[in-house]
C-alpha positions in Angstrom: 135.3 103.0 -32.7 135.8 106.2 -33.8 135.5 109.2 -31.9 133.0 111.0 -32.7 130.4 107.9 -32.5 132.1 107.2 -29.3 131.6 110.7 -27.8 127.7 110.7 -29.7 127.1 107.8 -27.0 128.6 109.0 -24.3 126.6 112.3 -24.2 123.3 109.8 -24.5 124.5 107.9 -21.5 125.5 111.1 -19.1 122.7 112.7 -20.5 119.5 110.5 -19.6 120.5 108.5 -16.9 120.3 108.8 -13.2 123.9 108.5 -11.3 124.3 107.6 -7.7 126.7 108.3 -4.6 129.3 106.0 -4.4 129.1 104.5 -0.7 130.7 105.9 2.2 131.5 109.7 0.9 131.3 112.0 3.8 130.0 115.4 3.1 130.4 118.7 5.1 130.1 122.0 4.5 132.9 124.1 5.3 134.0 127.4 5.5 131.1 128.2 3.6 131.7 125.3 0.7 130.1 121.6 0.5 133.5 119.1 0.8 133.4 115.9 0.0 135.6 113.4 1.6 136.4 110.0 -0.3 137.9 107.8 2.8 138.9 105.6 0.4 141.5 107.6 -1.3 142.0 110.3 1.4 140.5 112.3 -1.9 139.1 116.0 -0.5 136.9 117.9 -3.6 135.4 121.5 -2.7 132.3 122.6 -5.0 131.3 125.9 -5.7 128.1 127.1 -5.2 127.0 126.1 -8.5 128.6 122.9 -8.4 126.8 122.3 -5.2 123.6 123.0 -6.5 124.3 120.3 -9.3 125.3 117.6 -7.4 122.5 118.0 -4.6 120.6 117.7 -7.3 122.3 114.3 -8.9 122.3 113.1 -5.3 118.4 113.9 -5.0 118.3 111.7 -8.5 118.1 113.9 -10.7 119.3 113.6 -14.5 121.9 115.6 -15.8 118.8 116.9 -18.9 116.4 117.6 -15.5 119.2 119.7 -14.3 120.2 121.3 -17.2 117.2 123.0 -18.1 116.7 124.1 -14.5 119.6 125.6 -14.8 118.9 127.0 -18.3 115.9 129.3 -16.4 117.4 130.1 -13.8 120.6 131.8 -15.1 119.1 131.9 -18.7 121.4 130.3 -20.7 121.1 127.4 -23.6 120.8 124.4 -22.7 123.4 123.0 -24.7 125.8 125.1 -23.1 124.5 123.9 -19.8 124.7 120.4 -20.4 128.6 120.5 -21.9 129.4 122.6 -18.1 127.6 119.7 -16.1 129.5 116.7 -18.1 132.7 119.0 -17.5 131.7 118.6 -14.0 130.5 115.4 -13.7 133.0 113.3 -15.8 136.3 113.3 -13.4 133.8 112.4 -10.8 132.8 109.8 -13.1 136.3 108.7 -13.8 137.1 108.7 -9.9 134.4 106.6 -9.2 132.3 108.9 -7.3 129.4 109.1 -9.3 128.1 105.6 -10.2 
C-alpha cells in the first residue's frame, strides 16, 4: 500500500472515531501532573496540562475532531494544526495499547 494512502486512512480512523481506556490503568495525580500507571507493563506516563485536558476528554468519549476544535477556540489555533499535535499524542498510546 503505499504511504501516503495508508497515512490518508489512518488520519480518517484517529480522526472520527471514539477510543477507550484499556482496562485496569490506574490514574493519579501527582505532584501536580495526572500519571498513569499500566500494571501490566510496570509502564508510568506523566501528561502535561494540555495532554491532560485531551485525554480526560478521550476518556469522557470524546473524538479526537470534538477535541480539536475545542481546542482550536480555546488557544486559537487551526485546526489542522491541532489535530496533527493530538495524533502526535495519541498514537504511542495507540501503539502501547492504551488507547483502544
Amino acid at each position: 500500500m503505499n504511504i501516503m494512502v495508508k497515512d490518508k486512512i489512518d488520519k480518517s480512523i484517529v480522526t472520527k472515531r471514539k477510543f477507550r481506556l484499556k482496562h485496569g490503568l490506574i490514574t493519579e495525580r501527582i505532584e501536580g501532573s495526572l500519571t498513569v500507571f499500566n500494571g501490566e507493563n510496570s509502564e508510568i506516563i506523566t501528561f502535561n496540562r494540555t495532554a491532560e485536558e485531551i485525554f480526560r476528554k478521550i476518556k469522557s468519549g470524546w473524538t479526537v475532531i470534538q477535541i480539536a476544535r475545542y481546542l482550536c477556540r480555546k488557544y486559537k489555533a487551526s485546526e489542522e494544526i491541532m489535530v496533527e499535535d493530538i495524533r502526535e499524542l495519541i498514537r504511542p498510546l495507540i501503539d502501547k495499547k492504551i488507547l483502544l
